[in-house]
C-alpha positions in Angstrom: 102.2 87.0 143.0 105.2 88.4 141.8 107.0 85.0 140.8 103.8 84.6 138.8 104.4 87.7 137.0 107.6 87.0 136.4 107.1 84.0 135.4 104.6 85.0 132.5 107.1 87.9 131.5 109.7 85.4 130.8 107.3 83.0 129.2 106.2 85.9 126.8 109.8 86.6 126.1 110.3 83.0 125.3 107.7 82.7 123.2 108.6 85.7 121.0 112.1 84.6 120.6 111.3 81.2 119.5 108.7 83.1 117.2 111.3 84.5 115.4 113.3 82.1 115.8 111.2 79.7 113.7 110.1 82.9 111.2 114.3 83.0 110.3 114.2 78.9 110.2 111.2 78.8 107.6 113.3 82.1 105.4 116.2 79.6 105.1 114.1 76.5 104.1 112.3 78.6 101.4 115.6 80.0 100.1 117.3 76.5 100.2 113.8 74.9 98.1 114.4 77.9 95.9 118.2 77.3 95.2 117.7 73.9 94.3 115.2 75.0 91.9 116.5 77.6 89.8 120.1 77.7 88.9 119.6 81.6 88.8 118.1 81.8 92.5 121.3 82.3 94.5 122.8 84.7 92.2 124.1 88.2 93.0 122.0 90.3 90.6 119.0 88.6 91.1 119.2 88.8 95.1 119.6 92.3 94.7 116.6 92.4 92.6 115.0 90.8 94.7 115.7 93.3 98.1 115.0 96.1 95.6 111.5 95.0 95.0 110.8 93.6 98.4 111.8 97.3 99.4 108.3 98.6 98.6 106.1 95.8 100.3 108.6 96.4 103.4 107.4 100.3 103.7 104.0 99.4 103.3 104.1 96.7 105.8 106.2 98.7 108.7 103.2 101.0 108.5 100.4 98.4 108.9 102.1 97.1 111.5 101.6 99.9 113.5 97.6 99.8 113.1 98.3 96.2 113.9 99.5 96.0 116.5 96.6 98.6 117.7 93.8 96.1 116.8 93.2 97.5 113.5 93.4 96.9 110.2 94.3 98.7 107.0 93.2 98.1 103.6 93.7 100.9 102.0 97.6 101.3 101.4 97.7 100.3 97.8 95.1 102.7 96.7 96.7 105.6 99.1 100.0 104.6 97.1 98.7 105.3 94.4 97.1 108.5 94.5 100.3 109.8 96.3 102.3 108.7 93.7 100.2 110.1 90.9 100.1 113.6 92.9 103.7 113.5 93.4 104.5 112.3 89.4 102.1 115.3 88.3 104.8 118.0 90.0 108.0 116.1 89.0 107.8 115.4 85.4 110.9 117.0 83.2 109.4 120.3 82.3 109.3 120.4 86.3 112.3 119.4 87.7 113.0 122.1 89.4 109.8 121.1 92.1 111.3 117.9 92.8 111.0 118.3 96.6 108.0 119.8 96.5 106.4 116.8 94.3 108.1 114.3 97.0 106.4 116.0 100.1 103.0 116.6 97.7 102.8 112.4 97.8 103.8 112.2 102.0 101.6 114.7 102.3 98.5 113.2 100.5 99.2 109.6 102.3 99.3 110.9 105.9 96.2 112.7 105.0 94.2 110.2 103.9 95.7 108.3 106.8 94.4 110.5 109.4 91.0 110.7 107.5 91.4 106.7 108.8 92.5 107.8 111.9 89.5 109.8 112.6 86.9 107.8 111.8 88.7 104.7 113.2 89.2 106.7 116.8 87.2 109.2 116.8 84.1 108.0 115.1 84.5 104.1 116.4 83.5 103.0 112.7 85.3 99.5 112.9 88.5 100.0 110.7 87.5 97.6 108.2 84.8 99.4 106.7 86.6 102.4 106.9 90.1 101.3 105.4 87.7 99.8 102.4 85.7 102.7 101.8 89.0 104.3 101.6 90.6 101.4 99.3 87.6 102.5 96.6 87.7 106.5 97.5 91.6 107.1 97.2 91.4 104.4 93.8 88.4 106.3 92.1 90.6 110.4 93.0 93.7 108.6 91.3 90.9 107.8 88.6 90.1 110.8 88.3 93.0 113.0 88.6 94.8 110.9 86.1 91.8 110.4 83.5 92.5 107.1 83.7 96.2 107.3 82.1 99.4 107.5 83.3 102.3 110.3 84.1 105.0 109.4 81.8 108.9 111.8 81.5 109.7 112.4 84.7 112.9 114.0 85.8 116.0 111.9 86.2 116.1 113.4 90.4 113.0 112.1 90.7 113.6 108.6 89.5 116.8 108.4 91.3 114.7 107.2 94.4 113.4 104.1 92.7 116.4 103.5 90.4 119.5 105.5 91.9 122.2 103.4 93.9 124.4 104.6 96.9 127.9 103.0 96.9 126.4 100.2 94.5 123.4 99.7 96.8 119.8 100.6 95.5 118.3 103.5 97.2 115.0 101.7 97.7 117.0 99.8 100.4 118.8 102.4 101.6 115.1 104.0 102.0 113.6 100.7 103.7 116.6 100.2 106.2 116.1 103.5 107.3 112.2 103.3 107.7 113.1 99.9 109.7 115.7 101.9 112.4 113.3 104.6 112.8 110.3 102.3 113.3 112.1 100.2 115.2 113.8 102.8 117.6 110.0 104.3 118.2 108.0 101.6 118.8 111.0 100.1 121.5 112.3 103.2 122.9 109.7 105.4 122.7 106.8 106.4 124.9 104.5 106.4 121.9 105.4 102.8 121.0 104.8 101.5 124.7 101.3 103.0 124.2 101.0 101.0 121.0 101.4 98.0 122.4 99.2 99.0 125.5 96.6 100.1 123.4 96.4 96.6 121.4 96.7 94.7 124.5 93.8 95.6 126.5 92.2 99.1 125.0 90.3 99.7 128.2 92.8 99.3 130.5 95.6 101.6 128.8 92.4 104.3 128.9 91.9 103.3 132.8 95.8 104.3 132.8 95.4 107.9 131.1 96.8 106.9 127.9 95.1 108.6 125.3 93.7 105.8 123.1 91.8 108.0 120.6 95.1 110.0 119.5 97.5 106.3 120.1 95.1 105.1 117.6 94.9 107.5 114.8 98.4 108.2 115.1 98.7 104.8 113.6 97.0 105.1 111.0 98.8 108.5 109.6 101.8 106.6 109.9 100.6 103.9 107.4 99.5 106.6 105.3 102.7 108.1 105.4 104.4 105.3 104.6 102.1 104.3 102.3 102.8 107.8 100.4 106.6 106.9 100.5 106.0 103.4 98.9 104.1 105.0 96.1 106.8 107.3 95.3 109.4 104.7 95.3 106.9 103.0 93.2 106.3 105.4 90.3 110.1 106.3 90.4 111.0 102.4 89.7 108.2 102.0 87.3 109.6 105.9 85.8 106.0 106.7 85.4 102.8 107.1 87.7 100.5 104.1 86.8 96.3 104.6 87.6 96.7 100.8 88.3 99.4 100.7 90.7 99.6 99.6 93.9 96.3 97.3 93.1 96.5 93.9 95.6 99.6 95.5 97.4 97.6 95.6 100.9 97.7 92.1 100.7 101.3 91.8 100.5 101.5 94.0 103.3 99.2 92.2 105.7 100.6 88.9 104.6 104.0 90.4 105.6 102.9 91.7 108.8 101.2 88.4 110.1 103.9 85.9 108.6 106.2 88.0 110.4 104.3 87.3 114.2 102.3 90.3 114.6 98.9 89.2 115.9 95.9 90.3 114.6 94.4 90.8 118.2 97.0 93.5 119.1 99.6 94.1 121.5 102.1 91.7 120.4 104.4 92.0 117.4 107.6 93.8 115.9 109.1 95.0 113.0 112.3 92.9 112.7 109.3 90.0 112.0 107.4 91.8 109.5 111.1 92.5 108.2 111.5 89.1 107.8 107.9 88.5 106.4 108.1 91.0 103.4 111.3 89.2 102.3 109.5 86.0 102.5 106.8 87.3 100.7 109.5 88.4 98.3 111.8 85.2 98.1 108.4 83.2 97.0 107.3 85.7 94.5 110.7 86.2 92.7 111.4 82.3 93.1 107.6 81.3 91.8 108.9 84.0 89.1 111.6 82.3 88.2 110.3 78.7 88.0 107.8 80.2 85.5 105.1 79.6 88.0 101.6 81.5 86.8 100.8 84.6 89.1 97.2 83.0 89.6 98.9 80.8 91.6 101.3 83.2 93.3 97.9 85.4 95.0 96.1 81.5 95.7 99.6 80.8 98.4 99.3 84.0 99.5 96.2 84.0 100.3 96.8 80.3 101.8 99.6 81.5 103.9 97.9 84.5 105.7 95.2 81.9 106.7 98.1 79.7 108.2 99.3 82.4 109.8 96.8 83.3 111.2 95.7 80.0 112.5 99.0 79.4 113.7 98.6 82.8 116.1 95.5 81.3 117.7 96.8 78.1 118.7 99.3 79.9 120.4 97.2 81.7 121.9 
């Protein structure tokens, strides 16, 4: 019995390296097709660019991974964005500057509370988390609507903007920001209780609840991190962008998912990391800002995105 358990442990350890192995193989081929076709691809400044604005998908997607990884699903990160962004821009234009920090923890605080409005109906409630992520999609899009009167927060104050625009011994503080979402993320869910229960939770739900674990709380935990996260992403947003947008953050939960499940997370739970859906958002990012550059229409963009997250996926049930 043991040598059978053993056995599978090393297999499942097998099988994630080579899982990332091959998600860093298909990076380099993408980057290689990319090079070839734009003189401007493999350029300093333009890589830079394109970090800066993978940046925000990365947030996002560190925080979906979480309710990933759980069995769940969330939908509603680029409408939560937005409305945290919008609250935040409100208390930070330049007649405010002097609320910067108050503005900042306005927006985290407005996306972990929307998140754990997910949280409870996902855990509590049992309402399945897509229709509850997509009533919150159209509820957190219609407030920033509203609050905004349908136009956008221009003049905000040069602190403020310094987040989406600022640099840090020449590197841009949205990466800075990432990285240190990533080592945070990273260190919980592998060296934390809370992120063993994650990954207990996903893999058999009943069986972590047989064990104690308390799956309600594992569960909406999750989704107040997305939240959160999703209220960081949508200040870094609005401060890149130097004004809040009523449109922003529209198709952005796409990204995001596509991110997470490029980057090995399955969407049945348990199994998954970050340092994949790393890799995913700056795939997602190479093909944008390559397609961009090769003057490729963004109709076309959103149709191999959308093409891709079915690959993905299908790819995750044959190995399963």
């Amino acid at each position: 019995m043991n040598t059978i358990a053993i056995g599978k442990s090393g297999s499942f350890r097998a099988g994630e390296i080579i899982r990332q192995f091959s998600i860093v193989v298909v990076f380099f081929l993408i980057v290689a097709f990319f090079s070839f076709a734009s003189p401007y691809f493999m350029s300093w400044p333009n890589w830079l660019n394109l970090v800066r604005q993978s940046s925000i998908n990365g947030i996002l997607a560190i925080g979906v991974t979480f309710v990933i990884l759980t069995k769940g699903i969330d939908l509603s990160v680029g409408s939560v964005m937005a409305i945290a962004g919008m609250i935040a821009a409100s208390l930070v234009t330049e007649t405010n500057e002097h609320i910067v920090l108050i503005g900042i923890l306005a927006g985290l605080a407005v996306g972990a509370g929307l998140g754990l409005v997910n949280g409870v109906l996902v855990a509590a409630i049992k309402v399945p988390p897509f229709v509850v992520t997509l009533g919150m999609l159209s509820v957190a899009r219609g407030l920033t609507l509203i609050f905004s009167q349908g136009s956008p927060i221009p003049n905000l104050s040069d602190a403020y903007k310094w987040i989406g625009s600022g640099q840090v011994m020449y590197i841009p503080v949205p990466i800075i920001i990432l990285f240190l979402v990533f080592i945070i993320g990273w260190v919980v869910l592998n060296y934390t209780t809370f992120g063993r229960y994650v990954y207990a939770v996903g893999g058999n739900e009943k069986a972590a609840r047989t064990s104690g674990i308390s799956t309600k709380i594992i569960v909406g935990a999750t989704y107040v991190i997305s939240g959160l996260l999703a209220g960081l992403a949508g200040l870094v947003l609005t401060a890149r962008t130097t004004a809040a947008l009523p449109q922003a953050g529209i198709g952005y939960e796409l990204d995001a998912i596509a991110a997470v499940v490029i980057g090995g997370t399955s969407l049945a739970g348990g199994r998954g990391s970050l340092l994949g859906t790393l890799i995913g958002a700056l795939i997602i990012g190479t093909i944008n800002n390559g397609m961009d550059l090769m003057g490729v229409s963004s109709y076309y963009q959103q149709v191999l995105k959308g093409t891709i997250i079915v690959v993905a996926v299908i790819a995750d049930q044959i190995r399963k």
